[in-house]
N, C-alpha and C positions, 0 to 999 in steps of 0.2 A: 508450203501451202499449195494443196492441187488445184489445177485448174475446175478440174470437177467439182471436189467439193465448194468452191468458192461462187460457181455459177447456180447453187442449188439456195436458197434464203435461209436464213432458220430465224426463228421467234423464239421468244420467252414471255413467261408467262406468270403472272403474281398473284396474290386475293390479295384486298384490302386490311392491312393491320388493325387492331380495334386501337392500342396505344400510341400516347407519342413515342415512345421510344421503339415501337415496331414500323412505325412512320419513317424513323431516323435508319434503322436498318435496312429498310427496303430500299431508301436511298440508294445509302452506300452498297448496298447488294444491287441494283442498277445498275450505280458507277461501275463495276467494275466486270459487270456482266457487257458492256460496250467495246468490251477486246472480241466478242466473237461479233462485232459489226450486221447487229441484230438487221432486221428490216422492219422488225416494229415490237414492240413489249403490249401487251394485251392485261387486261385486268381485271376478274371474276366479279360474279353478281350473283350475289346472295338468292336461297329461294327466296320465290314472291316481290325480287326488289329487296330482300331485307335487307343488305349492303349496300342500299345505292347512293346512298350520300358522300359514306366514304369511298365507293371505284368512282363517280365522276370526281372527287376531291385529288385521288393518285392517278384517274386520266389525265385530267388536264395539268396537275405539276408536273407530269410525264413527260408530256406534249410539250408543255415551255420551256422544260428547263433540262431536258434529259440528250435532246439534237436525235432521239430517235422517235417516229411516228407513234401515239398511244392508240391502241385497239380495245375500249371498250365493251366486255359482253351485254348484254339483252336477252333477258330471259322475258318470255312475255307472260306467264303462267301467274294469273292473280292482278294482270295489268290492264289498264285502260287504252284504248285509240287515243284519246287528248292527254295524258302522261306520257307516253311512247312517243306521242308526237313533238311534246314541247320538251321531254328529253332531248330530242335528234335535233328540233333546232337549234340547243342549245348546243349541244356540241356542235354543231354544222357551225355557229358561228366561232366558233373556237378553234376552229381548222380540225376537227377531225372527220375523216374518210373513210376507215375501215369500222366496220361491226362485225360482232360475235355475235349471231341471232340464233337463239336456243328457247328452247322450248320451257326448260327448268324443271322446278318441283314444286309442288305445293306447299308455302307455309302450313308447318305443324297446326292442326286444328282445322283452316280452311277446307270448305269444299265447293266453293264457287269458281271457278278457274277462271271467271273475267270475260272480256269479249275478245280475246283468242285460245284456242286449244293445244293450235300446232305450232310448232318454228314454220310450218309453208306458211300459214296465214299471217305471220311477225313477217317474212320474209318481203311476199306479194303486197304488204301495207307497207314498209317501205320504198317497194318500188310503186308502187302508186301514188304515195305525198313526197318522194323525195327523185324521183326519176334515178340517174345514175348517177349523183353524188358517193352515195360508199358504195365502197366495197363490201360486201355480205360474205363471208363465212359462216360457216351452216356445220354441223358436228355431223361425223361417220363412224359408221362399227364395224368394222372388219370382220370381229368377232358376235357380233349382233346386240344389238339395246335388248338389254336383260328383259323387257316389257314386250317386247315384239312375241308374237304369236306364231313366225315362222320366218328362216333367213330370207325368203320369196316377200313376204309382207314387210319387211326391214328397209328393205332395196327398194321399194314400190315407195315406203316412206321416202326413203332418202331421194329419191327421183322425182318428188311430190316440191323438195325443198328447191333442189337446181332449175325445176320446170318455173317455179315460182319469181326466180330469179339470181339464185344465190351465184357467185364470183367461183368461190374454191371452196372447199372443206377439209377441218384439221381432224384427226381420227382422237379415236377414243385411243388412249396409250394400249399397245399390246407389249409381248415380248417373241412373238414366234412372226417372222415375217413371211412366211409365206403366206397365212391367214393375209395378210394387207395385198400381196401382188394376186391375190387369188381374188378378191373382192376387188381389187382393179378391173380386176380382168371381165368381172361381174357387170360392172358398173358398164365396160366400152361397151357387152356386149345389148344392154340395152339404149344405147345411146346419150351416158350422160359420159360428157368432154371435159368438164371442169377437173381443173389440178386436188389431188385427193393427198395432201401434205400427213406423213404422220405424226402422230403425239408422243411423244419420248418422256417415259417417266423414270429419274435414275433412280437407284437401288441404292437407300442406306438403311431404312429401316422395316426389318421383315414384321414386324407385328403390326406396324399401321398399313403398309402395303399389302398386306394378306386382306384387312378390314377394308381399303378402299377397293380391292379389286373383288373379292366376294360381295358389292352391294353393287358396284356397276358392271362385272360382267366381264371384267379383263381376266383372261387365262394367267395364269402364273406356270409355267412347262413344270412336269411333276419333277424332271430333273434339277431345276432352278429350284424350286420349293425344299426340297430334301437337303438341296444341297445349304442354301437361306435356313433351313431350321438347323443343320448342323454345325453351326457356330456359334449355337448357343449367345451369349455375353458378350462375344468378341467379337466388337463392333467395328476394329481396323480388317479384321480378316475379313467380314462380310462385305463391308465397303469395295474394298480389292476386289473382291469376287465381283461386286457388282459391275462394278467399273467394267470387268471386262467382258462380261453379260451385255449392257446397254451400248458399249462401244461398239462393240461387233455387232451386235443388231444394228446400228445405225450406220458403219461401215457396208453390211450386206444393202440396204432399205437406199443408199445414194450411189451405191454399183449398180445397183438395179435398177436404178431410171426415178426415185422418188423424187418430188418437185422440192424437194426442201424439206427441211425437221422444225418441230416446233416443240418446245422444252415447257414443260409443267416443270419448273423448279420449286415449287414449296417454298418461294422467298427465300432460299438458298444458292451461295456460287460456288460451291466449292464441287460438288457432284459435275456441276452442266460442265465450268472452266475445264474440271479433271476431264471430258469425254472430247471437248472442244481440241482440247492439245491432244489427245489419242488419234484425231480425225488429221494432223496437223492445221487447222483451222488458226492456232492463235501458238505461239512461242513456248516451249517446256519451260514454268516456272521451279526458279530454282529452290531447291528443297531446304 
C-alpha cells in the first residue's frame, strides 16, 4: 500500500434503493466497500427531493451503523428555506457534517424552481443558518455542465459556489485527465483554493454509460468508445478493458497531485474493490 495513495481520501457513493431487498444489498455492498477505508459514503437525492425520505432513511443507518461518516446530497431545485432548513437540523442533530449542495433538476412537469435557483444560493443559506458546522461540497465540470453557455461562464459559476462558501468539490466523472489538471489549473488561476477531488465512474456497462454520459456531458475518448462497442455481448472482456481504462486514469489523477477519488459506484463493489487492489489500496482478493 503506497504512502501516496493512502494520504489521498476516496469516497463512495450510493442512491437510495426503492426495495427492501436493495436496502439489504446496499448494506452488504457497504460492508464490504470498508476495505478501501473510505472517509465517508455520501447518498444521492432524487430530482426536487423525490428520494428524500429514503437518502435521510440510508444517511443515517449509514451514520450509526456503517463506523464511516454519511454525506448526504441537497439538491435545492423545487425546495423551500424552512424544508432545507429543518432537513439540516435534523441531520445536525444526528451528527452529520458533510453536505452535497447541488443544484439538481427539476421534477418532471414542474416549472416553479422554489426559492433557490443555484447551488451558490443552497450553498450561502447554509452558511448563514448553520455557520460552519458542515462541510459543503459543491459539484465541478472539468468538462463543462452541458447547460453552461461557455467554459468562461462555467467557471464563473463554479467560483459563484466556493465564494458562497463551499469546503471542496467532487467533479462530474470524466475519463481523459487532463481535462481535470487543465480546469485545475483554471480554477488556481482565478483564485479558487478549495481541493477539486475527482469523480470516478468504473466501466461495466457500455449502453447505460453512453446514456449517462450523453445527457451530462462526460466525454467518452473515441478510442474507449470503439474500443466499449467492440465487445459486443462480452461482458467479461469489456469489464477487463474497463478495469484498466479507470485504473490507470486514477493512477495518472493521484501522481498528479489530485486530493483524493470519489467513487460513483452504482451500489456495486466489485468494479470500485477490482480498481482499489490495481491502486494497491486494499489486498489482491483471491480468485
Amino acid at each position: 500500500m503506497s504512502e501516496l495513495t493512502r494520504s489521498q481520501p476516496l469516497s463512495c457513493e450510493f442512491f437510495p434503493p426503492i426495495t427492501s431487498e436493495g436496502v439489504a444489498k446496499l448494506k452488504a455492498a457497504r460492508e464490504q466497500l470498508l476495505a478501501l477505508r473510505p472517509a465517508y459514503f455520501s447518498v444521492t437525492y432524487g430530482a426536487g427531493g423525490s428520494t428524500r425520505d429514503r437518502t435521510v432513511e440510508i444517511v443515517l443507518d449509514t451514520q450509526a451503523h456503517s463506523g464511516v461518516p454519511a454525506a448526504p446530497h441537497l439538491t435545492c431545485m423545487a425546495s423551500t428555506q424552512n424544508g432545507v432548513r429543518d432537513l439540516l437540523n435534523h441531520y445536525r442533530t444526528q451528527g452529520i457534517r458533510r453536505i452535497i449542495a447541488l443544484r439538481g433538476d427539476m421534477p418532471s412537469g414542474m416549472r416553479d424552481p422554489g426559492e433557490f435557483r443555484y447551488a451558490n444560493e443552497l450553498v450561502s443559506f447554509i452558511r448563514t443558518e448553520f455557520g460552519d458546522h458542515f462541510h459543503l461540497e459543491v459539484a465541478a465540470y472539468p468538462e463543462y455542465h452541458p447547460q453552461a453557455l461557455s467554459p468562461e461562464q462555467d467557471l464563473a459559476n463554479f467560483k459563484r459556489k466556493v465564494d458562497a462558501g463551499a469546503n471542496s468539490a467532487i467533479t462530474q466523472y470524466f475519463y481523459n485527465p487532463d481535462a481535470y489538471f487543465r480546469f485545475v489549473e483554471q480554477c488556481a488561476r482565478v483564485g479558487i483554493a478549495i481541493p477539486i477531488v475527482p469523480g470516478i465512474m468504473p466501466i461495466t456497462n457500455f449502453t447505460q454509460l453512453a446514456r449517462f454520459s450523453d445527457a451530462c456531458g462526460a466525454e467518452i475518448p473515441r478510442w474507449v468508445r470503439k474500443k466499449l462497442e467492440s465487445f459486443g455481448d462480452d461482458r467479461a472482456a469489456l469489464r477487463a478493458f474497463g478495469l484498466d481504462v479507470v485504473s490507470d486514469l486514477c493512477q495518472r489523477l493521484l501522481d498528479g497531485g489530485a486530493p483524493g477519488l470519489h467513487f460513483y459506484t452504482m451500489n456495486l463493489t466489485g468494479p470500485t474493490l477490482a480498481i482499489g487492489e490495481r491502486l494497491g489500496l486494499i489486498p489482491t482478493r483471491p480468485v
